[in-house]
C-alpha positions in Angstrom: 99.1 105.4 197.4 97.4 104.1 194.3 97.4 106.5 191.4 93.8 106.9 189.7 94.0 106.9 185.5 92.6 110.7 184.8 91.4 108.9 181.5 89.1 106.3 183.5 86.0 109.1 184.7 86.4 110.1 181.3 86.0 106.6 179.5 83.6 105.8 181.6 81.1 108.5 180.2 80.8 107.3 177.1 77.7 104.7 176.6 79.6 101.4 176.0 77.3 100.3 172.9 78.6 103.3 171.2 82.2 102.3 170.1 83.2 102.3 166.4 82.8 98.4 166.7 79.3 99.1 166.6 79.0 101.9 163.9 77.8 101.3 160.5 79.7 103.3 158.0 80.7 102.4 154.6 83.9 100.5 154.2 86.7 101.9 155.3 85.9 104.8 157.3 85.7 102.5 160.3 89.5 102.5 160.0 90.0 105.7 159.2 88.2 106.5 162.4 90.0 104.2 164.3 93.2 106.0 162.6 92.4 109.1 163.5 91.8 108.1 167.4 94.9 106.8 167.5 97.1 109.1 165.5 99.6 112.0 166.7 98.3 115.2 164.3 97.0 118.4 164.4 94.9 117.6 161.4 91.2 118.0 161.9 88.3 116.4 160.8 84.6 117.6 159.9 81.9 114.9 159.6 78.7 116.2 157.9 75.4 114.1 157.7 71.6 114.7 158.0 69.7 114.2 161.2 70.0 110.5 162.8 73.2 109.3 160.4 75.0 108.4 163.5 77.0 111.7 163.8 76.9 112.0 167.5 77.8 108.0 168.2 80.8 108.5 165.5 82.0 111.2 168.1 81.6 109.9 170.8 83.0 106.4 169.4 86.2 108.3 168.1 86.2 109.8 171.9 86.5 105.9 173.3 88.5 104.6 171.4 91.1 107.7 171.7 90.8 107.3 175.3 91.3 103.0 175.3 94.4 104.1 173.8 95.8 106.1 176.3 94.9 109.6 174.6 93.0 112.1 176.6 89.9 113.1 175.1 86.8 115.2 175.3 83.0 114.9 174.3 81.6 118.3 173.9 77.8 118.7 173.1 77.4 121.8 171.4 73.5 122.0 172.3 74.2 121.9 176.0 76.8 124.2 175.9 75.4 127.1 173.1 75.5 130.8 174.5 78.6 129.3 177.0 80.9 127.5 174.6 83.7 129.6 176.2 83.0 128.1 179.7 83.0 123.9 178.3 85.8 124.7 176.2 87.9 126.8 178.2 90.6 123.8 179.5 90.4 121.5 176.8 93.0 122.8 174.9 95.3 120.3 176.7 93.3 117.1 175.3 95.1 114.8 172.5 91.4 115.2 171.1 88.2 117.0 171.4 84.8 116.1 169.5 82.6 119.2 168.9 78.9 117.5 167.9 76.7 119.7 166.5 78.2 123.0 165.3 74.5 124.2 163.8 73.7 124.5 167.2 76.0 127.7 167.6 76.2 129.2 164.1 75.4 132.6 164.2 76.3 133.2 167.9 79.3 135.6 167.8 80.8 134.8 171.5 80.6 131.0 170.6 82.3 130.5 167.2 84.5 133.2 168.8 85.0 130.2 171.3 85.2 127.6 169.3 87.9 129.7 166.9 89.9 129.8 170.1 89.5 126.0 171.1 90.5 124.9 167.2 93.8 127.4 167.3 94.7 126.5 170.8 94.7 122.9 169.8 96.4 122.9 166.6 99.2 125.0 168.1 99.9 122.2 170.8 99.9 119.3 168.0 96.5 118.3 169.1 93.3 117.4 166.8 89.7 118.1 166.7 86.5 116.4 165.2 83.5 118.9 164.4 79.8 117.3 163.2 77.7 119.4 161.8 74.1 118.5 159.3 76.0 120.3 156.3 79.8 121.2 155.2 81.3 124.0 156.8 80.8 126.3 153.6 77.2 126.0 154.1 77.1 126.7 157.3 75.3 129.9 158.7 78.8 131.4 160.7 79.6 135.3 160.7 83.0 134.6 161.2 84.9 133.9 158.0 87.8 133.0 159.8 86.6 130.1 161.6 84.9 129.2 158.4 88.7 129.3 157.1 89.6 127.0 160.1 87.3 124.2 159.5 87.2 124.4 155.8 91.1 122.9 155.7 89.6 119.6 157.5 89.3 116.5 156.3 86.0 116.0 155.8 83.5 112.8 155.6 80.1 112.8 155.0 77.6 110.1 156.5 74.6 108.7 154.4 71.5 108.5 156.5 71.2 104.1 157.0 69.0 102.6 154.6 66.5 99.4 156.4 69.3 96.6 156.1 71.8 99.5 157.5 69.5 99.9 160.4 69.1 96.6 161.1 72.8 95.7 161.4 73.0 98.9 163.8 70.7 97.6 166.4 72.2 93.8 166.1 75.5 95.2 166.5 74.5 97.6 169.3 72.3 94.4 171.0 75.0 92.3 170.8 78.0 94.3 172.4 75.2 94.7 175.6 74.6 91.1 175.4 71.2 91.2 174.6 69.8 88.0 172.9 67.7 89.7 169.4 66.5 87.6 167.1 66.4 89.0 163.6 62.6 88.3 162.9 62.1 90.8 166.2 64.4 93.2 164.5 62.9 92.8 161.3 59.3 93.1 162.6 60.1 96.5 164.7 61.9 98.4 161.6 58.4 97.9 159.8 56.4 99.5 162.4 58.1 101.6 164.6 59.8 104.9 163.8 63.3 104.8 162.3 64.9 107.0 163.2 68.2 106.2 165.1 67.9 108.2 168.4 64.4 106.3 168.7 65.5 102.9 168.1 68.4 103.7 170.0 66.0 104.8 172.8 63.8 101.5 172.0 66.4 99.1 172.3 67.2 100.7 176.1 63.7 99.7 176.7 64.2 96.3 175.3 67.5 95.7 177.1 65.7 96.6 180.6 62.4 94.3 179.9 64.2 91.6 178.6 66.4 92.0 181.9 63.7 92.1 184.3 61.9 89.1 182.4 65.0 87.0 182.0 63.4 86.7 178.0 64.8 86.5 174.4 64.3 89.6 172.3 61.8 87.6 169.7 58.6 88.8 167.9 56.2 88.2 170.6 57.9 89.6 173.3 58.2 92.9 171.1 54.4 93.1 170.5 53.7 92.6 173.9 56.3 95.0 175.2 55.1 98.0 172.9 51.6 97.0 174.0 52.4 97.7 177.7 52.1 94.1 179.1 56.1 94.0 179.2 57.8 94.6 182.6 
């Protein structure tokens, strides 16, 4: 009988241009990242940025990575799950990792940081690690429960700059390239002066991209572009 890697559902999840190969961060935090996949702690770690700094695909990325190693990880979207966090959380405690994106999402809700108090204590007492995102720190944030303010005040913390235009475009060349999607820089140029910037968009743009420039069997240039935001692209 042929034994089935638990990790391998899991892994495959996770959106393969969204690895820490294809994050733009300052120097260094790549590797700390990558350090923190990898590594046997119970020390957690609380990334704070503004909207569209790349919070959720640092997550998610960390998630991968853990997960190509070997560890067993878990992706928990705190928007899908607020008003149940107990339910999405409720076996994780036996992960080597679990990502918690978007903690604004439940701050204020009793039952979840209740939940969420449990999940961090659960996993620190087994040796395991978390990684929270949130917009701001955790001292800022609007929780009624000091405790788990206590909790994630003693994590490491990072905070992401939102990308500046030459940030942006490295971003989508990265993110182009690992799908194997031929983008010339004019074309990536031309669309961060006229489209909006912000990185869920051109994250949901470049899907477009990928798929017309599939179906056409065409180079990502400057007039394929124009004429796929002008609706003549397949």
């Amino acid at each position: 009988m042929t034994t089935v890697s638990p990790q391998l559902p899991l892994a495959l999840r996770y959106p393969p241009d969204q690895r820490l190969d294809t994050l733009v961060v300052a120097d260094g935090v790549a590797a700390q990242l990558a350090a923190f996949a990898a590594a046997d702690t119970r020390q957690s770690l609380f990334v704070a940025g503004a909207p569209g700094t790349g919070k959720t695909h640092l997550a998610i990325a960390v998630c991968a990575e853990a997960e190509r190693l070997g560890r067993r990880a878990a992706f928990v979207p705190v928007r899908s799950a607020a008003g149940r966090l107990d339910e999405a959380v409720a076996a994780l405690h036996d992960c080597d990792l679990v990502a918690v994106d978007g903690l604004d999402d439940i701050a204020g809700d009793r039952a979840d940081e209740i939940a969420l108090f449990d999940l961090h204590n659960r996993l620190h007492d087994a040796g395991h690690r978390a990684l929270y995102t949130a917009t701001v720190a955790p001292d800022a944030l609007a929780l009624t429960l000091p405790d788990l303010r206590s909790r994630l005040a003693q994590s490491v913390r990072l905070q992401l700059a939102p990308l500046d235009d030459a940030g942006r475009h490295e971003m989508l060349r990265l993110r182009a390239a690992r799908r194997g999607l031929q983008m010339d820089a004019a074309a990536i140029d031309w669309l961060l002066r006229r489209v909006d910037r912000d990185l869920p968009a051109l994250t949901a743009l470049l899907d477009r991209l990928d798929r017309a420039s599939l179906a056409s069997q065409r180079r990502v240039t400057v007039p394929f572009v124009r004429q796929m935001l002008a609706g003549d692209a397949p």
